[in-house]
C-alpha positions as CSV (number, residue, x, y, z in Angstrom):
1,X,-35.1,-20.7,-9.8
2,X,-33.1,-17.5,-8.8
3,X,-30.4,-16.0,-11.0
4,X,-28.0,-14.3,-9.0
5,X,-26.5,-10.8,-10.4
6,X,-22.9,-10.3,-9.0
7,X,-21.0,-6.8,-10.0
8,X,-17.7,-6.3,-10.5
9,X,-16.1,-6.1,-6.9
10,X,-12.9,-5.9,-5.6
11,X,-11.0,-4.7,-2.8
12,X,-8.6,-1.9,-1.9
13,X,-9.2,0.7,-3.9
14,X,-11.5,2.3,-6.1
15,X,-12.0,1.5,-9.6
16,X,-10.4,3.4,-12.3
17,X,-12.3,4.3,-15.6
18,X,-10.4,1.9,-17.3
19,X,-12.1,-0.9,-14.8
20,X,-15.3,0.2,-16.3
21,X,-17.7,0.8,-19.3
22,X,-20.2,3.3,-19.1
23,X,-23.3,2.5,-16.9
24,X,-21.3,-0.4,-15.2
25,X,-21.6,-1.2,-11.5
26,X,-18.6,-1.9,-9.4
27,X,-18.7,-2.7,-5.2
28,X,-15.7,-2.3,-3.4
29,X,-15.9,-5.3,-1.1
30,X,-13.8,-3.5,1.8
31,X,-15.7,-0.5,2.2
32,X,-19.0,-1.0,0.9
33,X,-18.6,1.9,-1.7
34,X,-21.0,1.5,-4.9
35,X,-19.4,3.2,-8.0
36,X,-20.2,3.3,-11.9
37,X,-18.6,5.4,-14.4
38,X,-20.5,8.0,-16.3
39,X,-21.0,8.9,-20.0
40,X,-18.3,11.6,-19.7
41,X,-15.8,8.7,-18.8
42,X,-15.1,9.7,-14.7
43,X,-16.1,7.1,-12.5
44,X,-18.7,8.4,-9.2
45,X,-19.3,7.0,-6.1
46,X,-23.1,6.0,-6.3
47,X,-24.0,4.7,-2.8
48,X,-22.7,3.7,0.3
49,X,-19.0,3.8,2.1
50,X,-19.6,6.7,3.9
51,X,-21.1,6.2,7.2
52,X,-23.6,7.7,9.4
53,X,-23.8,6.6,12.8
54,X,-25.2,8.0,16.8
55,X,-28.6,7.6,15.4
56,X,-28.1,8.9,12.2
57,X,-26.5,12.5,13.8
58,X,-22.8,11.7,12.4
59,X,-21.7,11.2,9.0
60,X,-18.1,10.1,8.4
61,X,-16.8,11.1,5.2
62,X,-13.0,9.9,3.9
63,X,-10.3,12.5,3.2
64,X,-8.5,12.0,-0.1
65,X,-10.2,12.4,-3.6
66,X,-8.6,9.9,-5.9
67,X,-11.1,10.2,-9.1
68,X,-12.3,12.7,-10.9
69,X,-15.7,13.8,-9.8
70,X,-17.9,16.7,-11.4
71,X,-20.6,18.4,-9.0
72,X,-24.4,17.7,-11.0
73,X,-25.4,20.3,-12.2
74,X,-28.1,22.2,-10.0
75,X,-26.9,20.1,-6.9
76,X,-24.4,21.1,-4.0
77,X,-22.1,18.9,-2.6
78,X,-20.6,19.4,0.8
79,X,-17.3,17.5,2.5
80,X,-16.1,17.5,6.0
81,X,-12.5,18.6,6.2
82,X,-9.3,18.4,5.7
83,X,-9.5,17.6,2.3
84,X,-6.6,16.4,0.2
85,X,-7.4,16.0,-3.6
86,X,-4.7,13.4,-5.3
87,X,-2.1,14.6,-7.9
88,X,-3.7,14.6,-11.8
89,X,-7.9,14.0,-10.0
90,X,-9.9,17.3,-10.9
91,X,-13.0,18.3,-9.0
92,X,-15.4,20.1,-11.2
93,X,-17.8,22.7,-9.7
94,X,-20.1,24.2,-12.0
95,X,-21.5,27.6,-12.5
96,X,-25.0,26.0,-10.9
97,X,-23.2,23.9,-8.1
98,X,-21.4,24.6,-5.0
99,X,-18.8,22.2,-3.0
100,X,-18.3,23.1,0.6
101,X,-15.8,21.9,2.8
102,X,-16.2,22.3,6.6
């Protein structure tokens, strides 16, 4: 017989920390977006939401940060803007990492 795993989901909005213990999985139902928060307590988008479409030429990316997020280290992260980072949500960019924004 198969067991069937479901995550926490919801729909709406992204989780907070406070939605989460470390290593958890969360879906949000609406958007497809896979989250989990991390041991240093923020909460990262893991997989999906963002879309790539035309054959895999476009992807779409959404506009407004509302969680913290910290660039790994030794990776770059890029955005297509206008980018609009909420009120109290801090983007980290460390001395290995780079976050562009075209």
């Amino acid at each position: 017989m198969a067991n069937t795993i479901k995550h926490k989901r919801a729909s709406g909005s992204d989780p907070s920390a406070s939605d989460l213990v470390v290593g958890e999985l969360a879906i949000r139902t609406d958007t497809g977006v896979v989250f989990t928060k991390k041991d240093d307590n923020s909460v990262a988008e893991i997989a999906g939401g963002g879309g790539t479409v035309a054959d895999d030429c476009i992807y779409e990316n959404s506009q407004t940060i509302s969680n913290n997020y910290t660039v790994t280290s030794n990776k770059n992260a890029m955005s297509a803007g206008p980018i609009t980072v909420n009120s109290g949500v801090t983007v980290t960019v460390g001395a290995t990492s780079t976050w562009t924004i075209v």
